[in-house]
C-alpha positions in Angstrom: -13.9 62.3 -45.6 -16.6 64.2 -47.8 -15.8 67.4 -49.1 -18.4 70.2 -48.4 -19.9 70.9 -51.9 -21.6 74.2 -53.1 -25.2 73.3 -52.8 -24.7 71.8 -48.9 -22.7 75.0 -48.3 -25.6 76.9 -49.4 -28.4 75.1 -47.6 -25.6 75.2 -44.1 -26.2 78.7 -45.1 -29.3 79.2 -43.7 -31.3 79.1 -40.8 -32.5 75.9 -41.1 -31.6 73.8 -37.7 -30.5 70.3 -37.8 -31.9 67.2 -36.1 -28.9 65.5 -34.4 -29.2 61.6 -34.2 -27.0 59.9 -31.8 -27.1 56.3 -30.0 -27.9 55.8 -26.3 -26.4 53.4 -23.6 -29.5 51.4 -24.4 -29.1 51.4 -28.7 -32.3 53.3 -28.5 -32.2 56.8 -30.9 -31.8 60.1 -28.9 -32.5 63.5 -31.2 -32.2 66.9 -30.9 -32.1 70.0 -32.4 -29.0 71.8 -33.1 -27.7 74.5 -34.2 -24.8 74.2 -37.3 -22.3 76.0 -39.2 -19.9 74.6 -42.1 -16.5 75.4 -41.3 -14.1 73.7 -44.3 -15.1 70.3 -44.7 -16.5 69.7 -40.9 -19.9 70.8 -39.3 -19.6 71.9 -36.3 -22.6 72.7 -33.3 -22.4 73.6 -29.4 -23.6 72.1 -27.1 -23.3 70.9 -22.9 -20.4 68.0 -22.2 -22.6 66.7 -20.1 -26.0 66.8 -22.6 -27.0 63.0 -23.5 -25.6 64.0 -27.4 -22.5 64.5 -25.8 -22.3 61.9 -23.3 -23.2 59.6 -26.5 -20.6 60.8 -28.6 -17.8 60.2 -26.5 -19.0 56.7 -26.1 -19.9 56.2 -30.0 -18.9 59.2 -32.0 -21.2 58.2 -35.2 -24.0 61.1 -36.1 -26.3 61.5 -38.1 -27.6 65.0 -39.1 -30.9 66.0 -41.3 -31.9 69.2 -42.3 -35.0 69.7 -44.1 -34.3 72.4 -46.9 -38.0 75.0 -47.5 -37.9 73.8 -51.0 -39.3 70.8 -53.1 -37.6 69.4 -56.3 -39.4 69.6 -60.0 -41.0 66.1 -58.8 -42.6 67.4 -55.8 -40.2 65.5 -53.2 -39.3 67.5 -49.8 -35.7 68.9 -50.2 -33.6 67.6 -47.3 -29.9 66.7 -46.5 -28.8 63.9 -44.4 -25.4 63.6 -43.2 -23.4 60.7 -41.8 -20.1 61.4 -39.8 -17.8 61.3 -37.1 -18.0 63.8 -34.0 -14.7 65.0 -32.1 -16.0 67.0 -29.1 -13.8 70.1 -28.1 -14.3 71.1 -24.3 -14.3 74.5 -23.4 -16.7 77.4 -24.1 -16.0 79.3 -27.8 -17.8 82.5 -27.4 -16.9 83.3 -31.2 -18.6 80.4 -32.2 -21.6 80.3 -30.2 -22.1 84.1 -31.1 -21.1 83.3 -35.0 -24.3 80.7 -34.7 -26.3 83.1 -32.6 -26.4 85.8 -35.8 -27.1 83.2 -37.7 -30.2 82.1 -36.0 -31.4 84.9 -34.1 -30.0 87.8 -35.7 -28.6 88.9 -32.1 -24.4 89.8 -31.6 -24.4 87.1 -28.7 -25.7 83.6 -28.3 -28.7 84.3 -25.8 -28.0 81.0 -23.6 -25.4 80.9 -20.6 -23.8 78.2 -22.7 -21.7 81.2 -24.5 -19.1 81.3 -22.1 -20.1 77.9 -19.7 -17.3 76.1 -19.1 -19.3 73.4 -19.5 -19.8 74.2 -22.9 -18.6 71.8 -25.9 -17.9 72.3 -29.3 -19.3 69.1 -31.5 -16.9 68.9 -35.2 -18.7 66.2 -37.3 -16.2 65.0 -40.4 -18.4 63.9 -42.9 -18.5 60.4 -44.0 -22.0 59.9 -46.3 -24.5 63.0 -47.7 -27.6 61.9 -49.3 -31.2 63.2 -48.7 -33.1 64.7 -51.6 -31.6 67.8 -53.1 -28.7 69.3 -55.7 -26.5 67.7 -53.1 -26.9 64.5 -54.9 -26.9 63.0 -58.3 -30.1 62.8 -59.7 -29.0 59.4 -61.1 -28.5 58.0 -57.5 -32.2 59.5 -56.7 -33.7 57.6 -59.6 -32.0 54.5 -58.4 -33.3 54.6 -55.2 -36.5 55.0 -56.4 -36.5 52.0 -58.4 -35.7 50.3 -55.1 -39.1 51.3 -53.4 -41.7 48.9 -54.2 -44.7 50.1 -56.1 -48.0 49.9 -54.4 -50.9 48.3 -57.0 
């Protein structure tokens, strides 16, 4: 497990949603757009039980999750955090939660969809296995490495 450092705290922080990548039946990618919150070292979103994210996790629990910061680093490069894990999914609706993400998204007390208090509604905890991405969430020596990797165009 990954600790949840300063910087990814900060950028969690925001607004910014996440693109959820899990694996269908088929091995082909499915994606969506979540909504996520840091709470200690997981990340956790709502979402449907019977959604095709969730229906996908149960089967094979591995996510991936990136979320593109508004900023770019000193070398022009688009900030953005990607994060590996693991998803437990909790049944059951968790109105605090859903309205927790709600404020942070839309400013309102309550989550505006009927997934609030749904009893179809599931919450997704995603222990972190891998960050990278481009950002203060990783060492700059491990960027400069990977750039090394990319061949150069002539």
């Amino acid at each position: 497990m990954v600790s949840i450092s300063a910087p990814v705290q900060t950028l969690l922080g925001t607004d910014a949603v996440a693109h959820c990548w899990t694996m269908n039946k088929n091995g082909t990618p499915q994606v969506s757009v979540v909504w996520v919150i840091a709470q200690g070292d997981e990340i956790l979103f709502g979402t449907d039980a019977h959604s095709q994210k969730a229906l996908n996790l149960r089967r094979d629990p591995k996510v991936v999750l990136s979320i593109k910061d508004t900023e770019r680093n000193e070398r022009g490069y688009q900030r953005h955090l990607v994060i590996r894990g693991t998803a437990r999914i909790e049944v059951g609706p968790d109105p605090a939660l859903m309205d927790q993400l709600a404020r942070k998204y839309t400013g309102l007390t309550h989550h505006p969809l009927a997934l609030r208090d749904s009893p179809t509604c599931a919450v997704v905890r995603v222990t972190i296995d891998r960050i990278s991405g481009v950002g203060p969430w990783i060492d700059e020596i491990d960027l400069t490495e990977s750039l090394e990797r990319v061949p150069q165009l002539s």
